[in-house]
Residue, then its C-alpha position, 0 to 999 in steps of 0.5 A: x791463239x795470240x800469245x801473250x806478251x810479258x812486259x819487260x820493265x827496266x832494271x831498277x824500275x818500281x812501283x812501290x817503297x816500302x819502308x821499314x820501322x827500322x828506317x823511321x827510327x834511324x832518321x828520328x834518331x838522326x835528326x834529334x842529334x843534329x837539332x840538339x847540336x845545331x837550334x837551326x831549324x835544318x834537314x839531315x841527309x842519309x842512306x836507304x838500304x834494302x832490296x828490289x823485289x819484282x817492282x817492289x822496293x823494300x827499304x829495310x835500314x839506313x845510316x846518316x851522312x854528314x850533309x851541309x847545304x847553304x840557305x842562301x845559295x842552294x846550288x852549295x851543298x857538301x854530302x861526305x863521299x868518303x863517309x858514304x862509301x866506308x858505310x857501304x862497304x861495312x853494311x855490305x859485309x854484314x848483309x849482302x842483300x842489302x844495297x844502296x836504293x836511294x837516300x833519304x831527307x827530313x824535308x819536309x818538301x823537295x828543294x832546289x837542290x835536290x835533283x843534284x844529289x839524287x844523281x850522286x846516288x845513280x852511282x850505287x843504283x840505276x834508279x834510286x829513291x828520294x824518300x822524304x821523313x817528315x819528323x814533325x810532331x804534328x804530322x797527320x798521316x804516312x810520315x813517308x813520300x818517295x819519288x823517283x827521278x824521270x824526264x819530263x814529258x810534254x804535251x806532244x809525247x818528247x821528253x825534255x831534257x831537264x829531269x823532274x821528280x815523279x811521286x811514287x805510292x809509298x808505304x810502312x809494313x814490318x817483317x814478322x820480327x819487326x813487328x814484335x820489335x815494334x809491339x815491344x816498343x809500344x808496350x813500353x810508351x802505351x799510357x795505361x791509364x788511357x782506356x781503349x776507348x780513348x785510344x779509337x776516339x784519338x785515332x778517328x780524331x787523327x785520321x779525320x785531321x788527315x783528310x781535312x789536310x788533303x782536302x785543303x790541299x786538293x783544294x788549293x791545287x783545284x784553285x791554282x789550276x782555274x787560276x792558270x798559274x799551274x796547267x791541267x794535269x790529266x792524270x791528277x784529275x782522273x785520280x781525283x774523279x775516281x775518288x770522288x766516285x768512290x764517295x758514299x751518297x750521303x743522302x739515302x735516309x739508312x745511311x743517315x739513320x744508321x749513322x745517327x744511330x752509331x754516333x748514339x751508341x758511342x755517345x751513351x758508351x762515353x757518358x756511362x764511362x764518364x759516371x762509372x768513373x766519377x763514382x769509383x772517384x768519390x768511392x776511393x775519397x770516402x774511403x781515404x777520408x775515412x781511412x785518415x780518420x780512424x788514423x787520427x783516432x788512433x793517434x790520439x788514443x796513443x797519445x793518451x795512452x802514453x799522457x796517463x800509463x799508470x791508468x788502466x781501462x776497465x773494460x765492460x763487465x760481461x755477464x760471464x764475469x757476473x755470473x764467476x762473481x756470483x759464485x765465489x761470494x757464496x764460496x766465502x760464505 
């Protein structure tokens, strides 16, 4: 019976980023206070801390660094070493396990000088993590993309010599105490006077934005590639085929039904909504309007209560009151 043979990978190598919410709100934070003192749309540059776990690679915090780059000459950049290695040194003597695992930009894509400072980082680990943050509001999707540094292979197998960026499957979880964290959070930025039904209806719209964009960028990569400026990448398109293989056949007529039938639940759920809430709107406007009425009325009554003080008001004569009349007539008597 052959034995099984374990595979080795190197010491650093991963699989997988995970990133933290720590993280996100760490470069938000960063790159608000760098565009409110500079209106130059510009990137910030930081530190990604965390740990290594059988290929998985949790980045659970970082800090800023001061970073400056010319935009007309990518080759000058400055990153503060100095800076870099007092932080360290202070976040190692709070937390141990947390080590320097890469470093992190605002992007929104790689630049030319990008290759440079990730060597910088192979100082602090063997084989660091360039994560890109994309901050901007009108971001559809994971705002996260993390690559790693390798040498390029040709076609015949050798490697070159000049080293290129490999993307790396990237994704945002929370320990359990940042999850509560997190919870707190949106507690505190949740409208709620949004119903829930609103709220699955924004985040289909979302997500269906988010795959129109990959789309597109499927697309234009499928045209690059039949045009010849960009040559046959063999792994992309088996990742494409399973994809596309993983597709529903639309056409089976359950399907359609079921769909349609879906679509016209929500639809009547919508619609229902939208009366019930016009009704409880003219309800409250009835209410108010009668409301200011009897509080005119009884304005004016003070007012001439006030104009005439010496003028009583004679209730109506109750037949109790006729009765009591009635009998001390005949006492006189």
């Amino acid at each position: 019976m052959a034995a099984s043979v374990e595979v080795v990978k190197p010491r650093g190598q991963y699989d997988e980023v995970v990133v933290h919410p720590l993280v996100l709100l760490s470069v938000v934070d960063h790159f608000r206070r760098v565009e409110e003192d500079d209106s130059e749309d510009k990137r910030v540059v930081g530190v990604l801390l965390g740990e290594y776990r059988k290929g998985r690679l949790d980045v659970t915090s970082s800090f800023a660094v001061p970073f400056e780059e010319d935009e007309n000459d990518a080759s000058i950049w400055f990153l503060d070493h100095s800076y870099l290695e007092k932080m360290s040194g202070m976040f190692r003597r709070i937390n141990a396990k947390e080590k320097v695992v890469g470093w992190y930009s605002t992007g929104p894509k790689i630049r030319t000088n990008d290759v440079d400072i990730h060597e910088l980082f192979t100082d602090y680990h063997p084989n660091p993590a360039f994560v890109i943050v994309d901050v901007r509001p009108d971001n559809v999707g994971i705002p996260t993309s993390a690559y790693r540094l390798e040498n390029e292979i040709r076609d015949d197998g050798t490697q070159k010599e000049e080293k290129t960026f490999v993307h790396v499957p990237s994704s945002i979880e929370a320990f359990e105490a940042e999850e509560i964290g997190v919870e707190h959070l949106l507690r505190d930025v949740k409208d709620n006077t949004v119903s829930t039904l609103a709220t699955q209806v924004a985040e289909k719209i979302t997500s269906l934005q988010g795959l129109e964009r990959r789309l597109v960028e499927i697309k234009r990569y499928m045209d690059l590639v039949v045009d010849g400026t960009l040559p046959v990448n063999h792994e992309i398109m088996g990742l494409l085929q399973d994809s596309f293989n993983l597709l529903p056949n639309l056409n089976l007529e359950d399907y359609v039904k079921a769909f349609a039938v879906k679509t016209n639940d929500m639809m009547l759920v919508v619609y229902l909504s939208s009366l019930i809430r016009s009704v409880v709107a003219l309800h409250d406007l009835i209410n108010n309007k009668r409301a200011m009425k009897e509080a005119e009325q009884a304005a004016d009554a003070a007012a001439a209560a006030k104009a005439n003080p010496k003028k009583e008001k004679e209730g109506p004569e109750t037949g109790k009151d006729k009765e009591e009349d009635k009998e001390n007539a005949k006492a006189k008597k």
